[in-house]
C-alpha positions as CSV (number, residue, x, y, z in Angstrom):
1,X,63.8,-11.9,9.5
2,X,61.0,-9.8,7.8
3,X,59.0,-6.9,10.1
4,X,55.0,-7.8,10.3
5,X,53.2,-5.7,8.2
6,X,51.9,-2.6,9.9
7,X,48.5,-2.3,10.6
8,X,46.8,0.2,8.8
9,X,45.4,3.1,11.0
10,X,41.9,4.4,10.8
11,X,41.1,8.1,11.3
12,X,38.2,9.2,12.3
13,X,35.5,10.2,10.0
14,X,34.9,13.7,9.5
15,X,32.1,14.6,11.5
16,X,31.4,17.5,8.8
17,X,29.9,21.4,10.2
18,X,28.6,21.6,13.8
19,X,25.2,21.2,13.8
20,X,24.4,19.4,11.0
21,X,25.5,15.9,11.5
22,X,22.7,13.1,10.9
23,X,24.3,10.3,12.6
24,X,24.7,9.8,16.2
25,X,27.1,6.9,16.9
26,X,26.5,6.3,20.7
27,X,24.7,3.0,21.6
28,X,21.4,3.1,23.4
29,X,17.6,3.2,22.6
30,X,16.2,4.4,19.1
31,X,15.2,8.4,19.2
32,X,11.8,7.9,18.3
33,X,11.3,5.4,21.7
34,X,13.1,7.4,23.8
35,X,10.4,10.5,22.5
36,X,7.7,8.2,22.7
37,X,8.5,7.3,26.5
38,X,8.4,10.8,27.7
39,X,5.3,11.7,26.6
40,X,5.6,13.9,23.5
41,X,3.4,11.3,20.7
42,X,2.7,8.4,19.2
43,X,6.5,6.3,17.8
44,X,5.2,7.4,14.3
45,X,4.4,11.2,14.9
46,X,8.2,10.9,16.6
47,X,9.4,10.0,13.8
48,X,7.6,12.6,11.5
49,X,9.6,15.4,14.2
50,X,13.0,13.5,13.5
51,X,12.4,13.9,9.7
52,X,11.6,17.5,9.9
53,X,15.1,18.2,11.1
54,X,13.4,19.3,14.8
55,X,15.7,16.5,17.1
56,X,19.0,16.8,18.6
57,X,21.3,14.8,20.3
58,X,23.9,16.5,22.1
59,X,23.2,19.8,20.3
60,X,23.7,18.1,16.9
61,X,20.1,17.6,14.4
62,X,19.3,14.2,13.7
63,X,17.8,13.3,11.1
64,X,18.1,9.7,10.4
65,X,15.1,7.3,11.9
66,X,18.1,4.4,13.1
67,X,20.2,7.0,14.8
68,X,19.7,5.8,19.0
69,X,21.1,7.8,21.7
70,X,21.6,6.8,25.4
71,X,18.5,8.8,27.7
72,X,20.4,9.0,30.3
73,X,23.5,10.3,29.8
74,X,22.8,12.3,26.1
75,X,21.1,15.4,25.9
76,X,17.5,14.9,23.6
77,X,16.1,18.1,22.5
78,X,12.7,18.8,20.5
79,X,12.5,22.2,19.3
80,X,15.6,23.1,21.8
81,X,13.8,22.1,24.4
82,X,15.1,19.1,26.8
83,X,13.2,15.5,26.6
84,X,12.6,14.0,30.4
85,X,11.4,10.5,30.2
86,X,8.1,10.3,32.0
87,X,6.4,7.7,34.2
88,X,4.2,5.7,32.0
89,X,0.8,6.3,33.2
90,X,-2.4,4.3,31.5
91,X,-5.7,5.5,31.9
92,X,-9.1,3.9,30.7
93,X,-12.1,6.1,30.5
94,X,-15.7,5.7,29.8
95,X,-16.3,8.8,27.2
96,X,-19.6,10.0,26.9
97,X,-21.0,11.7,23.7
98,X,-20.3,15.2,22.9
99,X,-16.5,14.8,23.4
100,X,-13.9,14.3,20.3
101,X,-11.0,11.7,21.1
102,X,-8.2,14.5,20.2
103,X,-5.5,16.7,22.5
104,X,-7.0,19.4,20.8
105,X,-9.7,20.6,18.1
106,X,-10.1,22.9,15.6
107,X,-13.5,23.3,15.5
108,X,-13.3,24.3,19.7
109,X,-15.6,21.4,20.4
110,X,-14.9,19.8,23.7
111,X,-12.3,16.7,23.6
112,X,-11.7,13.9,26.1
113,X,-8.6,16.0,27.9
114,X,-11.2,18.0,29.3
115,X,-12.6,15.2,31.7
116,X,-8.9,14.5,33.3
117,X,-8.1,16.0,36.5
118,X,-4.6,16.0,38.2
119,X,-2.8,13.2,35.6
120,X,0.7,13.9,36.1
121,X,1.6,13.3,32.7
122,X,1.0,14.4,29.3
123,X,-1.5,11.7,27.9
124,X,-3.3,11.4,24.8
125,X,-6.3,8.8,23.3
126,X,-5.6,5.5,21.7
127,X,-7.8,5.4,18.6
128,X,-10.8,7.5,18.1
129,X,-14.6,7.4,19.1
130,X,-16.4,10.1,17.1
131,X,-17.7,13.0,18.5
132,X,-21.6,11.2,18.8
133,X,-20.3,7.8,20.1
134,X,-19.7,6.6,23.5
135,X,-17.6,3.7,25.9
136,X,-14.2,2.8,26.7
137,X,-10.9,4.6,25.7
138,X,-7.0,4.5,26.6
139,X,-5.3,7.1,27.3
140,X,-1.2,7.1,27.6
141,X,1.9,8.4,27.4
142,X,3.2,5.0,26.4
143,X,4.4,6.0,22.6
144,X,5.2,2.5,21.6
145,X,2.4,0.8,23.5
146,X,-0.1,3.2,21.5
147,X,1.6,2.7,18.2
148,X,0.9,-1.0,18.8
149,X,-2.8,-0.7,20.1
150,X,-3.4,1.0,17.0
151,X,-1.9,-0.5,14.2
152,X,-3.7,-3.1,12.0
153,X,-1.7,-5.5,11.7
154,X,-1.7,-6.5,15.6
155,X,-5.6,-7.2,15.2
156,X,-6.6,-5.7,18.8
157,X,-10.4,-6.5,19.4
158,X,-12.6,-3.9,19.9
159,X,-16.2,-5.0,21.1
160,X,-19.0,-2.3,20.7
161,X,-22.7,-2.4,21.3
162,X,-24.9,-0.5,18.3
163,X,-28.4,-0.1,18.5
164,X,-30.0,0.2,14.5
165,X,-32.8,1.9,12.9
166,X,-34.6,-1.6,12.0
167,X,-33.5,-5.3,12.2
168,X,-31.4,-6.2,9.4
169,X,-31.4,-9.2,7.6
170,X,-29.5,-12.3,8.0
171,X,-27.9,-11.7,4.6
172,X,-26.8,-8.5,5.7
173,X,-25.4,-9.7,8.9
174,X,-23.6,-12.7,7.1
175,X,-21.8,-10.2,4.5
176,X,-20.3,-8.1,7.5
177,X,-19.3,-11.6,9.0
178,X,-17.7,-12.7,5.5
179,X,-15.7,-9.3,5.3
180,X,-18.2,-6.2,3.5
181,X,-17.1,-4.2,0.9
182,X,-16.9,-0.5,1.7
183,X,-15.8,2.5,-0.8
184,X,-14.4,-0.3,-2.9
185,X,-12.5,-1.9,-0.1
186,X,-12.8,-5.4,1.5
187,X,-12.6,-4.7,5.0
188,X,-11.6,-7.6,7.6
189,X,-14.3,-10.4,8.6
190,X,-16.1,-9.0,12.1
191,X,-18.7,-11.2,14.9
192,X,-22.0,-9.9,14.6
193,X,-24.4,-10.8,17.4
194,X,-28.3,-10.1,18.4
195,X,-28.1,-9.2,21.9
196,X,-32.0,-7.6,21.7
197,X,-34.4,-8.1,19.3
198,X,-36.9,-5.3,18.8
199,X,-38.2,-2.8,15.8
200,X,-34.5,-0.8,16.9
201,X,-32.3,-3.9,17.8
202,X,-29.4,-4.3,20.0
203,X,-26.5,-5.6,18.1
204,X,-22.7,-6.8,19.2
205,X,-20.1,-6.1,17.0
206,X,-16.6,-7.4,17.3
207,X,-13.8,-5.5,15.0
208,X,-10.1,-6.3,14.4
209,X,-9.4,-3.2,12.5
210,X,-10.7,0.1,13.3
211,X,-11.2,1.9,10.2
212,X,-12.6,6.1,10.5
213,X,-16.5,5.6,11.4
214,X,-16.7,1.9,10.2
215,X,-19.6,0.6,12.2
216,X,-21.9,3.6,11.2
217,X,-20.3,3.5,7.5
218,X,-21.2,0.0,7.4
219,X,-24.6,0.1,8.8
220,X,-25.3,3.1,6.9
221,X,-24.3,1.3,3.3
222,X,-27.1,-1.1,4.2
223,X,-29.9,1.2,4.5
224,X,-30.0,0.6,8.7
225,X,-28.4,3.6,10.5
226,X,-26.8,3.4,13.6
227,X,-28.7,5.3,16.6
228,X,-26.2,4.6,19.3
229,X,-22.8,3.3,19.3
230,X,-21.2,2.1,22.6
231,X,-17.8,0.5,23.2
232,X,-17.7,-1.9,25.7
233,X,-14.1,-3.3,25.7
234,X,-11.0,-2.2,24.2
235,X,-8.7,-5.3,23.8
236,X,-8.6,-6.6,27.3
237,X,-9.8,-3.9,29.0
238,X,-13.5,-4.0,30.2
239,X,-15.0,-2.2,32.8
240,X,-19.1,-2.3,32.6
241,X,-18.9,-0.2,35.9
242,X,-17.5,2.8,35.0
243,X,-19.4,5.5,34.8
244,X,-20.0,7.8,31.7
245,X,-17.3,10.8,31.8
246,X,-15.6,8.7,34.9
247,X,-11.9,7.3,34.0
248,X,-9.5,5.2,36.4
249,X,-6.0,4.4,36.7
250,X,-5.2,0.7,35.0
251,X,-4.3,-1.6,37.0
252,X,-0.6,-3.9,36.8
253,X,-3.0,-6.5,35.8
254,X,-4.3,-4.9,32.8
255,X,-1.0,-3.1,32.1
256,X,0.4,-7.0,31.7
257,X,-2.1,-7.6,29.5
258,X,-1.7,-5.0,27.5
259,X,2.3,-5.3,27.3
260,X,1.5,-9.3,26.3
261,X,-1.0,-8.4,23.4
């Protein structure tokens, strides 16, 4: 009677010189979520730090975007220093003019972080209102949730009210509602309503892409400059009673909303 075959053994692979590995085999959660969830940026900055050789799992560098590691029993270091997964926290505020939507700025102008008092967390904007505009913003720790708010392809609307020098024509109104071409680009179709006809109108503009300065880029291309630029609702988020400078807590409501977009 012939012996089975004998089953070939596997070794190990040879995890190669201590701290240099790229490839962490334990299950669990991608490293960019598990950096976006405590607070330190947006999923896609994470995964600029991971690049740069600046991660580690367990005390070995990762440098490979599908490598996951397990939050709660691996050790997550940025720049040596240990990851602690936050509480989300979501914050909507009504920013007034003078303020940039940025952590920090170069140029020492004032930014929104300066309006928050006692947030237990390290938050940071969703999308930008320039330095001159006005209305509603997010503010997160929520990595993945602000990757997804931001990102073209998810078409969030974002409904603003502009006041311009002089009424435009219906011919210029239809071309932004077609999709107008800017810099050489066809940008995406957007709603264009009169909400107050006078020598400065009152217009309301609906976007599903958020391209730097569009609204005043647009307007601008046309020979009708924007005077004021408010946003008035951010996805589903609306909230015509908050104050300028003012900012709340969402509520679960909106934060289901949000998470269903």
């Amino acid at each position: 009677m012939r012996k089975p075959p004998k089953k070939p053994v596997r070794r190990p692979a040879d995890p190669g010189p201590a701290g240099t590995r790229t490839r962490v085999p334990s299950p669990g959660e991608r490293l960019q979520k598990i950096l976006a969830h405590a607070g330190v940026d947006s999923r896609r900055k994470c995964e600029e730090l991971i690049l740069a050789g600046r991660v580690r799992v367990n005390g070995t560098v990762v440098t490979e975007l599908g490598a996951k590691a397990d939050p709660r029993r691996d050790e997550v270091t940025l720049d040596f220093q240990p990851i602690r997964r936050e509480e989300a926290v979501y914050i909507l505020m009504n920013k007034p003019k003078g303020y940039v939507t940025t952590v920090k700025d170069d140029q020492g102008r004032p930014t929104v972080m300066a309006l928050l008092k006692g947030v237990p967390a390290r938050v940071y904007p969703v999308g930008r209102l320039d330095f001159n505009s006005e209305g509603l913003l997010l503010l997160t720790n929520d990595g993945e949730l602000a990757q997804r708010m931001g990102a073209p392809e998810f078409h969030i609307p974002k409904i603003y009210l502009v006041k311009v020098h002089r009424i435009p024509s219906r011919e210029i109104l239809d071309e932004f509602r077609a999709g107008f071409r800017l810099s050489g680009r066809r940008l995406k179709p957007c709603q264009v309503e009169m909400v107050e006809r006078s020598e400065n109108p009152w217009l309301r503009i609906t976007l599903i892409e958020g391209k730097n300065r569009q609204i005043r880029r647009m307007f601008e291309a046309v020979g009708h400059p924007v005077h004021k630029l408010r946003r008035i609702q951010f996805g589903p988020l609306e909230d015509p009673a908050l104050k300028p400078g003012a900012w709340r807590f969402l509520t679960p409501q909106e934060i289901g909303a949000l998470k269903h977009l």
